[in-house]
C-alpha positions as a Markdown table, in Angstrom:
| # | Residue | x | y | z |
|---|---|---|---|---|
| 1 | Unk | 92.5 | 114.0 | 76.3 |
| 2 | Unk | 96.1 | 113.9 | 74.7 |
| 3 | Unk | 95.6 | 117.7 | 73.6 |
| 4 | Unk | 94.5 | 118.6 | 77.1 |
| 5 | Unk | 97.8 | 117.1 | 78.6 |
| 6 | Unk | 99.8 | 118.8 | 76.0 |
| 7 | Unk | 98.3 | 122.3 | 76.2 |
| 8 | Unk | 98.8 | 122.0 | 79.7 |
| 9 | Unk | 102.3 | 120.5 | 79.7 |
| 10 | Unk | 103.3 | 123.7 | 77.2 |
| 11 | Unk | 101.2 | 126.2 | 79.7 |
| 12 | Unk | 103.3 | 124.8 | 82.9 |
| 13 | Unk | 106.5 | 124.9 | 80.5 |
| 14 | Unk | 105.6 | 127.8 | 79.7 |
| 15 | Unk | 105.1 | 130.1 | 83.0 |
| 16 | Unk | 107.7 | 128.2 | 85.1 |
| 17 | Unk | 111.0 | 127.9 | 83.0 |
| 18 | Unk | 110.6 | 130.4 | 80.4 |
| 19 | Unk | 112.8 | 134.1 | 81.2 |
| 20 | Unk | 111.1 | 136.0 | 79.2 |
| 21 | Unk | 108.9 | 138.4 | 80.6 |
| 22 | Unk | 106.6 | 139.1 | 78.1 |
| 23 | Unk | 105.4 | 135.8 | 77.7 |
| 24 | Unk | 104.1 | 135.5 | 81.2 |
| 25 | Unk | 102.8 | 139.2 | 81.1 |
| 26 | Unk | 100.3 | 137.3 | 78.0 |
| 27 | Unk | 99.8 | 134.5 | 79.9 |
| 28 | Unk | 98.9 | 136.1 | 82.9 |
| 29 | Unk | 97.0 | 138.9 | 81.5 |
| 30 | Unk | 94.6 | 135.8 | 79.1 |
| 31 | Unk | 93.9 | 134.2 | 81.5 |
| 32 | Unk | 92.6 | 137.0 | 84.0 |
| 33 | Unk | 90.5 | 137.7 | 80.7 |
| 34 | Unk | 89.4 | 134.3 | 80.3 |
| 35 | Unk | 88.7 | 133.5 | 83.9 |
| 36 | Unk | 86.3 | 137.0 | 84.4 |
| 37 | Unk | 84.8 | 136.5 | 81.1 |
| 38 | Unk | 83.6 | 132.8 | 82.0 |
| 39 | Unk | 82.5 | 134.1 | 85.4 |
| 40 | Unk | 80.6 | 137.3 | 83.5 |
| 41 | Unk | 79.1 | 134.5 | 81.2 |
| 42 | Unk | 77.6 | 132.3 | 84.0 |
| 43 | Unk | 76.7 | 135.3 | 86.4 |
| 44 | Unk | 75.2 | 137.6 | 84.2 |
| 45 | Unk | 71.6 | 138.2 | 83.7 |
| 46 | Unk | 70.7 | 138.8 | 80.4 |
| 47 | Unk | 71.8 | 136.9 | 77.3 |
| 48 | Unk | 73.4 | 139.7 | 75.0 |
| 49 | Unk | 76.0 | 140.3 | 77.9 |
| 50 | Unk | 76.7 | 136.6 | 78.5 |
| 51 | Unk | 77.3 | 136.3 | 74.7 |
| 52 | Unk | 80.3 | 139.1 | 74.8 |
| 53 | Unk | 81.9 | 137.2 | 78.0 |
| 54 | Unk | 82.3 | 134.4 | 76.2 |
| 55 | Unk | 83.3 | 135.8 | 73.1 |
| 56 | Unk | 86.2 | 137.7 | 75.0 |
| 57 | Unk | 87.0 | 134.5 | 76.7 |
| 58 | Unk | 87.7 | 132.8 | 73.4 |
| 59 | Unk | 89.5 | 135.6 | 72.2 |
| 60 | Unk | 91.8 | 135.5 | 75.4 |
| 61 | Unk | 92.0 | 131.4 | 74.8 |
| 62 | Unk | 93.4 | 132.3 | 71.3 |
| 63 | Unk | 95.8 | 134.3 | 72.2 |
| 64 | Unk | 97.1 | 132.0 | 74.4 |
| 65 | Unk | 97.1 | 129.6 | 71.6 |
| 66 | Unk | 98.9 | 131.5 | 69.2 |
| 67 | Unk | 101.5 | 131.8 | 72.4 |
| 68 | Unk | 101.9 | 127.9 | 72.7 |
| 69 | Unk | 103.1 | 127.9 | 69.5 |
| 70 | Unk | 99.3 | 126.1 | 68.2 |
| 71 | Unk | 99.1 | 128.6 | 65.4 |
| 72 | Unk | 96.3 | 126.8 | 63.6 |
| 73 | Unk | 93.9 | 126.1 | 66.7 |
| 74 | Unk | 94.1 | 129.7 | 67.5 |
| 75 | Unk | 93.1 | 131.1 | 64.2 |
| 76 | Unk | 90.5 | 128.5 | 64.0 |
| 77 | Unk | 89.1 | 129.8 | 67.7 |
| 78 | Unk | 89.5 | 133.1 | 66.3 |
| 79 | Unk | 87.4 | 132.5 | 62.9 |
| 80 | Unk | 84.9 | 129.7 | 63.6 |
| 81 | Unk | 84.3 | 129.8 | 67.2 |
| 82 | Unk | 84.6 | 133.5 | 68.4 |
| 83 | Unk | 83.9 | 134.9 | 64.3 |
| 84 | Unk | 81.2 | 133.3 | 63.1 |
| 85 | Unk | 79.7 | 130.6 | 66.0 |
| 86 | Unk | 79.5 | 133.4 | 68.8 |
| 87 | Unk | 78.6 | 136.1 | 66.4 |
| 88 | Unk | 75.9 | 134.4 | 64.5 |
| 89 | Unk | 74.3 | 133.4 | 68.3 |
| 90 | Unk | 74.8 | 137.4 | 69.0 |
| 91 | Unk | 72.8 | 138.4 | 66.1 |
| 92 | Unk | 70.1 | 135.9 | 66.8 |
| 93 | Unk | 70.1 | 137.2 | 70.2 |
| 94 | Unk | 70.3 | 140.7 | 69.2 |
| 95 | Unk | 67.2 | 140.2 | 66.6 |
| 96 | Unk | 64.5 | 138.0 | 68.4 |
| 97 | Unk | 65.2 | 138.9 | 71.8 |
| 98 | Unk | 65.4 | 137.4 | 75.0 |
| 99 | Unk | 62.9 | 138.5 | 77.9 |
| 100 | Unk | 64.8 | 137.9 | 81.2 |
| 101 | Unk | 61.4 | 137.0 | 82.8 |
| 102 | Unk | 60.9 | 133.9 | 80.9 |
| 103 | Unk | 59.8 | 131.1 | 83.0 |
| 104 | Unk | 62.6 | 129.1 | 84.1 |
| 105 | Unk | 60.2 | 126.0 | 84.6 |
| 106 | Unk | 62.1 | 122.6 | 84.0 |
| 107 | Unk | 60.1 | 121.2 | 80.8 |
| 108 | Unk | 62.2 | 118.2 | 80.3 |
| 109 | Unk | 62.5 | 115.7 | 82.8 |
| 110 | Unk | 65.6 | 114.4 | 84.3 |
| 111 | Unk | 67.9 | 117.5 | 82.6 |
| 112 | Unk | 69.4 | 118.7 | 86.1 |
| 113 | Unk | 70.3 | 115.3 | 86.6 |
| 114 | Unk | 71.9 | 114.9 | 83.3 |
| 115 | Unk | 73.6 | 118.6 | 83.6 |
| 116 | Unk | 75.2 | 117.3 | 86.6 |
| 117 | Unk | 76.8 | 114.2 | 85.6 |
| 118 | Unk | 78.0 | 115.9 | 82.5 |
| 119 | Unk | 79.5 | 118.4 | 84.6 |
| 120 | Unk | 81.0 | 115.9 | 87.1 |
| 121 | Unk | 82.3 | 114.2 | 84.0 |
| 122 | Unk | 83.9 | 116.8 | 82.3 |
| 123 | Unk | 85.5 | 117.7 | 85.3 |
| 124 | Unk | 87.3 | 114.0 | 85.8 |
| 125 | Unk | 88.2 | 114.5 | 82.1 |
| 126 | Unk | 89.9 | 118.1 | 83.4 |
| 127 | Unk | 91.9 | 117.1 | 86.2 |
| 128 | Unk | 92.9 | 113.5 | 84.6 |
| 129 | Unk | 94.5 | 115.8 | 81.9 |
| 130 | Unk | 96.0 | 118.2 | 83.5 |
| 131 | Unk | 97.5 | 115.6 | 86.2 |
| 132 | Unk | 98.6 | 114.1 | 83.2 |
| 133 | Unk | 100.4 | 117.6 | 82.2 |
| 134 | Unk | 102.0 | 117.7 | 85.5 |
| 135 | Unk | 103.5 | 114.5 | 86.1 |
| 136 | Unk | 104.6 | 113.2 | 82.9 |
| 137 | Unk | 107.7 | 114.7 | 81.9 |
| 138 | Unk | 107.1 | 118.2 | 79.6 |
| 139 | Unk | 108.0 | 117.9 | 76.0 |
| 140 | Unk | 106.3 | 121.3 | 74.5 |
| 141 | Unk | 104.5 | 122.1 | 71.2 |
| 142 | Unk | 107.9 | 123.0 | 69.4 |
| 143 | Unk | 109.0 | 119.2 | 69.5 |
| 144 | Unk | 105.9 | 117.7 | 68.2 |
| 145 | Unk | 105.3 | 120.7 | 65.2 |
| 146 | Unk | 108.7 | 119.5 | 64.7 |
| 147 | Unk | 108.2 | 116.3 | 63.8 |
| 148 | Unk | 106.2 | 116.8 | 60.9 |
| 149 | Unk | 107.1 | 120.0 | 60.3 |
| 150 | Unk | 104.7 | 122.2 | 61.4 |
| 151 | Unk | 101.9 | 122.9 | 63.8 |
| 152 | Unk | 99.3 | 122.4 | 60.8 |
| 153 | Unk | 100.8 | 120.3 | 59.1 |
| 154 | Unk | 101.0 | 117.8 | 62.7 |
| 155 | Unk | 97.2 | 118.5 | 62.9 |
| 156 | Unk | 96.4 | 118.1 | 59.6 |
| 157 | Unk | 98.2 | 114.8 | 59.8 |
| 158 | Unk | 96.3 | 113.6 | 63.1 |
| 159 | Unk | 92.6 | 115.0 | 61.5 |
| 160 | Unk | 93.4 | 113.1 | 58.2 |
| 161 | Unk | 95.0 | 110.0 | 59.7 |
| 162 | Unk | 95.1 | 108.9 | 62.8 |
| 163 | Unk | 91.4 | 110.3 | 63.3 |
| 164 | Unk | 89.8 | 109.9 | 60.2 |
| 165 | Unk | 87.0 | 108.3 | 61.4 |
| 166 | Unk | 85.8 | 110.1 | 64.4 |
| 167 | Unk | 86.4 | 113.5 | 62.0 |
| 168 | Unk | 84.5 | 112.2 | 59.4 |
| 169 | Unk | 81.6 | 111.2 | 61.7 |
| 170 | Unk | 81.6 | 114.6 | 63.5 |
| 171 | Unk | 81.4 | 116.0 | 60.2 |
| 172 | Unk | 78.3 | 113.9 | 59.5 |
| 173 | Unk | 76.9 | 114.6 | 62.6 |
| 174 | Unk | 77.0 | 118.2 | 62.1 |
| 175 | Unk | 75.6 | 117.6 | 58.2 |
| 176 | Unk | 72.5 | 116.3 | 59.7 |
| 177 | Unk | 72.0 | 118.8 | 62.5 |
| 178 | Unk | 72.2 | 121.4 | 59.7 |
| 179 | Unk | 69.5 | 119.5 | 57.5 |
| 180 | Unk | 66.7 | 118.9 | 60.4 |
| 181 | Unk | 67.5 | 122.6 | 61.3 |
| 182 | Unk | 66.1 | 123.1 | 58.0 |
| 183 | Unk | 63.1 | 119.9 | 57.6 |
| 184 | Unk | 61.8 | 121.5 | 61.0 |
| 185 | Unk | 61.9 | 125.1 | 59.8 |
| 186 | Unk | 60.2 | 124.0 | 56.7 |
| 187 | Unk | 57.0 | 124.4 | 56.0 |
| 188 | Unk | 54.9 | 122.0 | 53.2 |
| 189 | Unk | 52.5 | 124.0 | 50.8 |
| 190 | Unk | 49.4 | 122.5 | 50.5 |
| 191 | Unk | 47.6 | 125.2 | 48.0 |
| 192 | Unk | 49.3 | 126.8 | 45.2 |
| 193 | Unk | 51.2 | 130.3 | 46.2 |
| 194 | Unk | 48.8 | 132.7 | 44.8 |
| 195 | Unk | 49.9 | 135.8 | 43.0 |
| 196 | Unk | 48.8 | 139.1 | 42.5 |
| 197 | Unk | 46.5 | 138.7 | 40.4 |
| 198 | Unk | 44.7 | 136.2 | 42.0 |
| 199 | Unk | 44.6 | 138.5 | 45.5 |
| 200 | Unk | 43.6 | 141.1 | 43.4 |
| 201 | Unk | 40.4 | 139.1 | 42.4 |
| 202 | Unk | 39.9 | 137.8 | 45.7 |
| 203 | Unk | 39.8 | 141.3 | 47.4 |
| 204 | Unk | 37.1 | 142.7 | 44.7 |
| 205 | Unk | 35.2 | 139.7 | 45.1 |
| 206 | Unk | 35.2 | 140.0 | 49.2 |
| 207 | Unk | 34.3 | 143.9 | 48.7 |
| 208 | Unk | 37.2 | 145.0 | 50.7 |
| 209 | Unk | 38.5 | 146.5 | 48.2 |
| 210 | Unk | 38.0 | 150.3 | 48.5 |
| 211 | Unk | 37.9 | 152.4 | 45.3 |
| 212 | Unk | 38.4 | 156.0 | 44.6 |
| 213 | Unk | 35.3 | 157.4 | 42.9 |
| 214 | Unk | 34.9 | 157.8 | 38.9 |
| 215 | Unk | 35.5 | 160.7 | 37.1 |
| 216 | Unk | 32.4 | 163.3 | 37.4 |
| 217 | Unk | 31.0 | 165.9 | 39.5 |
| 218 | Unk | 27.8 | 165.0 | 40.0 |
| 219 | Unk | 29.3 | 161.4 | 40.7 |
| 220 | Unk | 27.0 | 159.5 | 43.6 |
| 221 | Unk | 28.7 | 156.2 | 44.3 |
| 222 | Unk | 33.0 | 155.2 | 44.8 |
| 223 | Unk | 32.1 | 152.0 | 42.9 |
| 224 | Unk | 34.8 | 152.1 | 40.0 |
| 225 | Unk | 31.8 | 150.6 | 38.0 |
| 226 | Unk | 28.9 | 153.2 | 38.5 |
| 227 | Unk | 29.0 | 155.7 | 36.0 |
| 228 | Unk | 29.5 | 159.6 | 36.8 |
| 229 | Unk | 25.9 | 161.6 | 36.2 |
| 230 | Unk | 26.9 | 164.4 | 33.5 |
| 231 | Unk | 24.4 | 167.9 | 34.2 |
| 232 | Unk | 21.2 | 166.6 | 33.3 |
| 233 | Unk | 21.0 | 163.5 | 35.3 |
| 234 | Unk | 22.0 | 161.2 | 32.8 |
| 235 | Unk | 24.6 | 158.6 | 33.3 |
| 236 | Unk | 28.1 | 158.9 | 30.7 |
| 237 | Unk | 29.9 | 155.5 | 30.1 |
| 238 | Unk | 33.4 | 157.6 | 29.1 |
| 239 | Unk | 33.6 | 157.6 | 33.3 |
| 240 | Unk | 33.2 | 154.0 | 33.3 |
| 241 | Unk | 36.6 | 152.1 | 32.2 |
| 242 | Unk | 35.8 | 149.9 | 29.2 |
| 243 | Unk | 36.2 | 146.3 | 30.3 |
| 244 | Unk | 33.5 | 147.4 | 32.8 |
| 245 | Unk | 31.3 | 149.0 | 30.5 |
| 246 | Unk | 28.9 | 146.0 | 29.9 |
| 247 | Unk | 28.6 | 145.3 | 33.8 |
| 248 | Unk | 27.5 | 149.4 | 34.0 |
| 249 | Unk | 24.8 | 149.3 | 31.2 |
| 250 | Unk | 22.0 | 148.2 | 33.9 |
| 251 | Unk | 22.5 | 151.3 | 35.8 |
| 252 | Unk | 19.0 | 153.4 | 36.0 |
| 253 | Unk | 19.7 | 156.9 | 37.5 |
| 254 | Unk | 17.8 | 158.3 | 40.3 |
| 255 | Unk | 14.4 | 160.5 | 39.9 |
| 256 | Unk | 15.8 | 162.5 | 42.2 |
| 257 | Unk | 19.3 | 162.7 | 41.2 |
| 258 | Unk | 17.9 | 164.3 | 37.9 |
| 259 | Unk | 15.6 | 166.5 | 39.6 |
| 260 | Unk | 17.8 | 168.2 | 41.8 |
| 261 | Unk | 20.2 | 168.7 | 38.9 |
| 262 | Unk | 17.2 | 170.2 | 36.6 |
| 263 | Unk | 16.8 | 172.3 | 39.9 |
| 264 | Unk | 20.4 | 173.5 | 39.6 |
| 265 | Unk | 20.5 | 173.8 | 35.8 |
| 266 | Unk | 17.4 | 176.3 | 36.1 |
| 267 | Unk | 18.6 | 178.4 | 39.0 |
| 268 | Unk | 22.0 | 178.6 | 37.6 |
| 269 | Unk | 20.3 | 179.4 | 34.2 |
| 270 | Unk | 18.0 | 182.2 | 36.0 |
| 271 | Unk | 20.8 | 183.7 | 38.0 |
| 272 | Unk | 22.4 | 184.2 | 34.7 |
| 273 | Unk | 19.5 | 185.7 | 33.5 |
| 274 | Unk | 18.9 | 188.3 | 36.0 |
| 275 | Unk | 22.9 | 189.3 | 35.8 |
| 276 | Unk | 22.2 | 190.3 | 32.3 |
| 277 | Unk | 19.5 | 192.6 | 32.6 |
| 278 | Unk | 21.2 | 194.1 | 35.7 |
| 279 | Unk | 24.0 | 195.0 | 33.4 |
| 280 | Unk | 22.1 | 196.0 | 30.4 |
């Protein structure tokens, strides 16, 4: 609540009894930027959109920053929240998707409620700090960073002292978002991760596994097993690959396989013939 007060103490200082134009031109200009960026944000209809108002809104909020002479908070909106927070939710959002016909069904109980009164809550917190800003005599940024000589070297000093405690328990806090983020995503293997040779095996076992025939024209099956028929019917085990050899040495060939081939070999034999005596 104290930072509140005093970012709206140096704000009103600020706009009402600085000269210089410039610095109300930022002003003015950051927070028309921050004002239509948090209205695009809550009005717009898909996700992706809402994502860029609110990144421009925190980019406008850092400039202001930098202006109030809080050097550190603005780079760290500029980094963390608008760099790598908003960014990473952009990419998410970008990658999986968000359909804007999702049902809009309330599937916890009791959240409306609980959105109001944190809303009506944060707003108290608002207006007690900035009617804290107002009536309380202004003593700007450039007295406090004076103090300890620095704007980062006051928060450091604050983060590191006065607040240890609730800093080191939202650190923890965050720590063990992070780690059931990944204990939920996880998932326990019950069977051993098989490789490739064990889906290899699995496949030719299922007979899924689809072949290209052996080497051979007369060849009659696509098993990689089945030997290829050489011209007289007869089966040749050089087709066969030699580890399978053995499980090929039952094959039988077919009665008619060889028949039809001793068919060929004849006709092809007597076509020959006839060629000769036409030429001679």
């Amino acid at each position: 609540m104290s930072a509140v007060s005093g970012l709206a103490v140096a704000a009103v200082s600020t706009v009402e009894t600085s000269g210089n134009t410039g610095e109300n031109l930022v002003f003015w200009v950051c927070a028309i930027i921050s004002v239509v960026g948090a209205l695009g944000m809550l009005f717009s209809r898909r996700a992706v959109h809402s994502a860029l108002f609110i990144a421009s809104t925190m980019m406008a909020l850092a400039v202001l920053y930098v202006s109030l002479n809080a050097q550190f908070l603005g780079m760290t909106q500029i980094v963390v929240y608008t760099g790598a927070v908003m960014m990473l939710f952009l990419f998410v959002l970008m990658i999986v998707g968000v359909d804007t016909s999702d049902s809009l069904v309330e599937t916890i109980k009791g959240q409306r409620l609980a959105s109001v009164l944190f809303a009506l809550a944060f707003a108290a917190l608002l207006i007690a700090g900035i009617g804290a800003g107002l009536t309380h005599p202004a003593v700007g940024l450039d007295a406090v960073n004076a103090v300890d000589g620095g704007n980062v070297q006051g928060i450091a000093h604050l983060v590191f002292g006065r607040y240890l405690f609730a800093f080191e328990a939202t650190s923890a806090l965050l720590i063990t978002a992070a780690l059931g983020a990944m204990v939920l995503a996880h998932r326990e293997r019950h069977t051993p991760r098989k490789g490739q040779q064990e889906l290899s095996r699995d496949r030719v076992r299922s007979g899924s596994a689809q072949n290209l025939p052996g080497p051979g024209v007369y060849a009659r099956h696509n098993a990689v097993g089945t030997p290829a028929l050489l011209p007289d019917g007869t089966p040749t085990d050089r087709s066969v690959p030699e580890p399978l050899r053995g499980v090929s040495a039952a094959f039988t060939p077919n009665p008619q396989d060889s028949a039809r081939v001793n068919a060929l070999a004849a006709g092809l034999a007597a076509g020959a013939g006839t060629d000769e005596e036409s030429q001679s």
